[in-house]
C-alpha positions as CSV (number, residue, x, y, z in Angstrom):
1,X,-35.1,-79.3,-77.0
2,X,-34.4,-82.7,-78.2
3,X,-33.7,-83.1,-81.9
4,X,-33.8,-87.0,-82.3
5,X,-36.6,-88.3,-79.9
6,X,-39.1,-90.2,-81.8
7,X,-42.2,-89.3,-79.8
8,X,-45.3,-91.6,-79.7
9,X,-48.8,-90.7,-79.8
10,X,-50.3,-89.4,-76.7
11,X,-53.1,-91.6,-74.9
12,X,-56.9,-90.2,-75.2
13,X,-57.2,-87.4,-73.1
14,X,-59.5,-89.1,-70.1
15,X,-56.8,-91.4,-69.4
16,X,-53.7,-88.9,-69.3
17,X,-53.8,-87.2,-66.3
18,X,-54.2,-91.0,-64.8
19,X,-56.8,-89.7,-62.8
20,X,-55.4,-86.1,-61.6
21,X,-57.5,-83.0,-63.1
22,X,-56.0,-82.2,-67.0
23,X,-55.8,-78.9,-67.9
24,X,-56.0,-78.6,-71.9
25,X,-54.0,-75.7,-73.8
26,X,-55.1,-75.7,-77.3
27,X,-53.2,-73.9,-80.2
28,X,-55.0,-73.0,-83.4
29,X,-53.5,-72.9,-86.7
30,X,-51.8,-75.6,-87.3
31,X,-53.3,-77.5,-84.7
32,X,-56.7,-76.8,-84.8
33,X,-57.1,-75.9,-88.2
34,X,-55.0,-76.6,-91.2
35,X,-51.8,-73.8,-92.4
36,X,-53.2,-71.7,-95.2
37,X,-51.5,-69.9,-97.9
38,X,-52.9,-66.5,-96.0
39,X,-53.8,-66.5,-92.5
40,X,-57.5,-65.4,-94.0
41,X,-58.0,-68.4,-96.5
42,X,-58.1,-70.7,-93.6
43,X,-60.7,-73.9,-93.5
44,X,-62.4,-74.1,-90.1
45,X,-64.1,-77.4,-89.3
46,X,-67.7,-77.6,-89.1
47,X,-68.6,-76.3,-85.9
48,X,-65.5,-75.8,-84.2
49,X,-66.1,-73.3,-81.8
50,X,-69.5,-75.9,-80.4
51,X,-67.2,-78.6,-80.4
52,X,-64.8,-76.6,-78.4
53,X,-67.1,-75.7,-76.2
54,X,-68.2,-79.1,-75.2
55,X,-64.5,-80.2,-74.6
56,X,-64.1,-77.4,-72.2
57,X,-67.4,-78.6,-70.4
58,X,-66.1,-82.3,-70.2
59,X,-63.5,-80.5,-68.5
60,X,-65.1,-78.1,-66.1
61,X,-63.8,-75.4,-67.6
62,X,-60.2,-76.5,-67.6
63,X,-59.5,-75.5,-71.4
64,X,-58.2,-72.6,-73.3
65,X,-57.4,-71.7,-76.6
66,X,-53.3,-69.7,-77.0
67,X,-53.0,-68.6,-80.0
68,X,-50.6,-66.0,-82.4
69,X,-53.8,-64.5,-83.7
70,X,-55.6,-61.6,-81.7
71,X,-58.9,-62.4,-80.1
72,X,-61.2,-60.0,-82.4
73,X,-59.4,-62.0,-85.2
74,X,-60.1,-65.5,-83.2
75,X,-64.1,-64.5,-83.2
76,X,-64.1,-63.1,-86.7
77,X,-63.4,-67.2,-88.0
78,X,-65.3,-68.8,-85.0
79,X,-67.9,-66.2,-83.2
80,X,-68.1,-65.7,-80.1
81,X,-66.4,-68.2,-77.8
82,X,-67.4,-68.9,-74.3
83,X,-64.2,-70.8,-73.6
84,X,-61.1,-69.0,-71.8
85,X,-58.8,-67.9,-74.9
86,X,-55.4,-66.2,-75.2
87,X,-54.4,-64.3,-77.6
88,X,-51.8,-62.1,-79.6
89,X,-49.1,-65.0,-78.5
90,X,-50.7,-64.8,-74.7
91,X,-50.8,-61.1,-74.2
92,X,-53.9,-61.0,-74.1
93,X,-56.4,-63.8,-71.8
94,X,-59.5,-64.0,-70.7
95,X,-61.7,-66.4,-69.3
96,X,-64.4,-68.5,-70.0
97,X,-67.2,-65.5,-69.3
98,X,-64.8,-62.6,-70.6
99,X,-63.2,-61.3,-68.0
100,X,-60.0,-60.1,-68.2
101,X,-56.5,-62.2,-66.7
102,X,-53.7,-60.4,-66.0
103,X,-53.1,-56.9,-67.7
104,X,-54.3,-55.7,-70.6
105,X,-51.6,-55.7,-73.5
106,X,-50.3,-52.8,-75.9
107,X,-49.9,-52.4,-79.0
108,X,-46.9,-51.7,-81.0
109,X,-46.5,-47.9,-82.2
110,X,-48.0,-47.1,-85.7
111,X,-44.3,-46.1,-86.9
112,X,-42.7,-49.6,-86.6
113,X,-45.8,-50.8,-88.4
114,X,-45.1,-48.3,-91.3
115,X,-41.2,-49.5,-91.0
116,X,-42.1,-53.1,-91.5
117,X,-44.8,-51.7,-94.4
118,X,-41.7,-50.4,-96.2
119,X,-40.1,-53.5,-95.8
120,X,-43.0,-55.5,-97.2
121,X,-43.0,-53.3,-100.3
122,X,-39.7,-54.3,-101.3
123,X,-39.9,-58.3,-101.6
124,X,-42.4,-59.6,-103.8
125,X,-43.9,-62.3,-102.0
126,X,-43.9,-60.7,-98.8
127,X,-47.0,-60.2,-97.0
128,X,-47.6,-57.9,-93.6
129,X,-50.4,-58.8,-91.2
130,X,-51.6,-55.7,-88.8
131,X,-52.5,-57.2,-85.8
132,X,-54.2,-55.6,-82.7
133,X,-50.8,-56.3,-80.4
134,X,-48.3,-56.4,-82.9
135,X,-47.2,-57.2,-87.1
136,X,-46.4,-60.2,-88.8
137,X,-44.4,-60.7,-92.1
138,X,-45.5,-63.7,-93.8
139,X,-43.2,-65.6,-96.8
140,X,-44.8,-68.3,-97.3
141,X,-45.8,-67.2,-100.8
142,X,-41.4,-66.7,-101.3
143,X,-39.6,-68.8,-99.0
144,X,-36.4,-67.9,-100.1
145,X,-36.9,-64.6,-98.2
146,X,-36.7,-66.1,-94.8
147,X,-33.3,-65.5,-93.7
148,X,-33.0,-61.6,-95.2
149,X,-37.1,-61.2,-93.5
150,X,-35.9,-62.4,-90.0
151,X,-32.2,-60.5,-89.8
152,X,-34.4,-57.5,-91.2
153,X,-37.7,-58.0,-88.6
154,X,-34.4,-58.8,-85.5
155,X,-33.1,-55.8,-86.3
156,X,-36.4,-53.5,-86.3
157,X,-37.3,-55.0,-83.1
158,X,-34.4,-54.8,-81.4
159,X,-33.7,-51.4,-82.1
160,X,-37.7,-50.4,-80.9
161,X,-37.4,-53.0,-78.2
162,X,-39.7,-55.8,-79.5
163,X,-39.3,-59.5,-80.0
164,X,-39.1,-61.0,-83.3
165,X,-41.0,-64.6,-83.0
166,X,-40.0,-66.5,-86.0
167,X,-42.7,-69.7,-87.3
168,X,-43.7,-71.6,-90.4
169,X,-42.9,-69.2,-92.9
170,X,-43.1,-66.5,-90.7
171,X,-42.0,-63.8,-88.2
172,X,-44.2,-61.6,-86.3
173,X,-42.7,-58.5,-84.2
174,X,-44.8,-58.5,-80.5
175,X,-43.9,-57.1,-76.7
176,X,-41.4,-58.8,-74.7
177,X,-44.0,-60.1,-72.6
178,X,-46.2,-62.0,-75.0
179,X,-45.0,-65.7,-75.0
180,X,-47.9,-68.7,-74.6
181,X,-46.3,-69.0,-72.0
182,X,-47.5,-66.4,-70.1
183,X,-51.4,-67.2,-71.0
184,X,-50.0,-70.8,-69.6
185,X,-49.2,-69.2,-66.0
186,X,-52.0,-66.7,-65.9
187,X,-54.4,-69.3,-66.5
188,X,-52.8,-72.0,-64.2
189,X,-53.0,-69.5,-61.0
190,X,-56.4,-69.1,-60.9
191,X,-59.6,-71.6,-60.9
192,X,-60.6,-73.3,-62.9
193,X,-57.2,-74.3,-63.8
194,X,-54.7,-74.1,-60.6
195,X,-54.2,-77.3,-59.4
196,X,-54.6,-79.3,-62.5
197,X,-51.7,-81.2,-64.9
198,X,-51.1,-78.7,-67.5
199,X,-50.6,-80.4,-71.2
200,X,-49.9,-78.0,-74.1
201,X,-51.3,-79.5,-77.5
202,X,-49.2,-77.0,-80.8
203,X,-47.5,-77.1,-84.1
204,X,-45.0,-74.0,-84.1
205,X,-41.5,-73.1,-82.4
206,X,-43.8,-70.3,-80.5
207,X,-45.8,-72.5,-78.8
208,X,-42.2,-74.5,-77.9
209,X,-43.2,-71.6,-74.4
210,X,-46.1,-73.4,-74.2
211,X,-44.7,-76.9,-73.9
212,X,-41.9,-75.5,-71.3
213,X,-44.5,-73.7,-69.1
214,X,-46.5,-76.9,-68.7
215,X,-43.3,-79.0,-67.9
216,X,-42.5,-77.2,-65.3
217,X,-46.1,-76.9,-64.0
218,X,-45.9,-80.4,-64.0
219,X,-47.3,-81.1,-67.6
220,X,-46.5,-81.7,-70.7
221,X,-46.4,-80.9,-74.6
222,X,-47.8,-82.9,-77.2
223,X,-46.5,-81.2,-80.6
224,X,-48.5,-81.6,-83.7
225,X,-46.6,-82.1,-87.2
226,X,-43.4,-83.2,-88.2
227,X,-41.3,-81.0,-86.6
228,X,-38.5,-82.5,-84.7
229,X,-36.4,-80.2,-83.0
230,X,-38.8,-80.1,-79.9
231,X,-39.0,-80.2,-75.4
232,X,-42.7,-81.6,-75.9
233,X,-43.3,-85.8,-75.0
234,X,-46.1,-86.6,-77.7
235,X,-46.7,-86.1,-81.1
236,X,-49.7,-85.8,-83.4
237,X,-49.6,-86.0,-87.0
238,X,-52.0,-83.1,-88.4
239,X,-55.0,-80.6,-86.9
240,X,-57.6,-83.6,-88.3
241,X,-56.3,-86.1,-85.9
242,X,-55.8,-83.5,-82.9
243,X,-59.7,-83.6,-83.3
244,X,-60.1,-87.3,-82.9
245,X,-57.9,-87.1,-80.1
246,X,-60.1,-84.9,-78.3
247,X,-62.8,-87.0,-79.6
248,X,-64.8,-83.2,-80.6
């Protein structure tokens, strides 16, 4: 990752695969839909999931959305979705008419989630998300807790043989094999996808798997925010202008 790049605005969509097929990996908060306080108390634009829909005609199919959040959670804020979609960090894909890519994922044992319950009780500010796939810790409310929340979350994971992915204001304890980057290749080796010039459109360090697994599929990231430390080529300023870039 490059720290000091200052990376320019990426040109519309239509015109950057210069002709090639694009395939378009969307994150969601973040880039999609503005950080909130709680990952409940989110805003979703006006009829995301229609206008969603109509990019991933424009591009035969050749769209998904990769996100941290687990797909009941996705359909809960924008119904059902009849676009290919990965989530729980890209454990869990499927495409376009629901069926299933790759194998199904697990979910962490019930004991590591009372663990990190036990060590949500004893920072005020701290918040755990139970997720289908995994747990998050959320400090947003007191960031002052970040570096005792992550060595805490690194060591329960390492001893139970998880990953701790750390993010904005937050760390989230999943499988070793759930990285975006995964839903990146699953998607890419099949139609509609294979073929086509991956670009990988997100705001966190997660999705940093993304950006990687679309260079080397020949593509690209585009990073959205002002985060600088970074392997994408573009940069958008906020989720509202990730819209107009995809003219949805």
């Amino acid at each position: 990752m490059d720290q000091f790049r200052t990376l320019t605005t990426p040109p519309p969509p239509d015109a950057l695969a210069q002709g090639a097929s694009l395939a378009l990996f969307l994150d969601f908060d973040g880039t999609l839909v503005d950080i909130a306080p709680t990952p409940e108390s989110i805003a979703v634009p006006d009829r995301l999931a229609m206008r969603l829909l109509t990019l991933s005609k424009r591009l035969d199919g050749r769209m998904a959305l990769v996100s941290g959040r687990s797909l009941a959670d996705l359909d809960e804020h924008l119904g059902p979705l009849g676009i290919a979609r990965a989530g729980s960090h890209g454990s869990d894909c499927l495409s376009a008419d629901g069926a299933r890519i790759g194998a199904p994922p697990r979910a962490i044992d019930p004991a590591i989630e009372r663990e990190l319950g036990v060590l949500a009780a004893s920072y005020p500010g701290l918040f755990l998300e139970r997720k289908s796939h995994g747990a998050a810790l959320h400090f947003r409310a007191a960031p002052a807790l970040e570096a005792d929340v992550t060595e805490a979350a690194q060591t329960i994971a390492e001893r139970h043989g998880l990953q701790a992915k750390s993010g904005k204001c937050v760390v989230e304890l999943v499988r070793p094999e759930a990285s975006k980057a995964n839903a990146v290749q699953q998607f890419m080796s099949a139609a509609p996808f294979a073929g086509a010039i991956p670009v990988f459109v997100g705001d966190d360090v997660t999705d940093e798997d993304g950006f990687r697994a679309a260079s080397d599929l020949g593509g690209f990231g585009v990073i959205v925010g002002n985060r600088h430390e970074t392997s994408a080529r573009y940069r958008i300023n906020d989720p509202s202008s990730v819209l107009r870039w995809l003219q949805i």
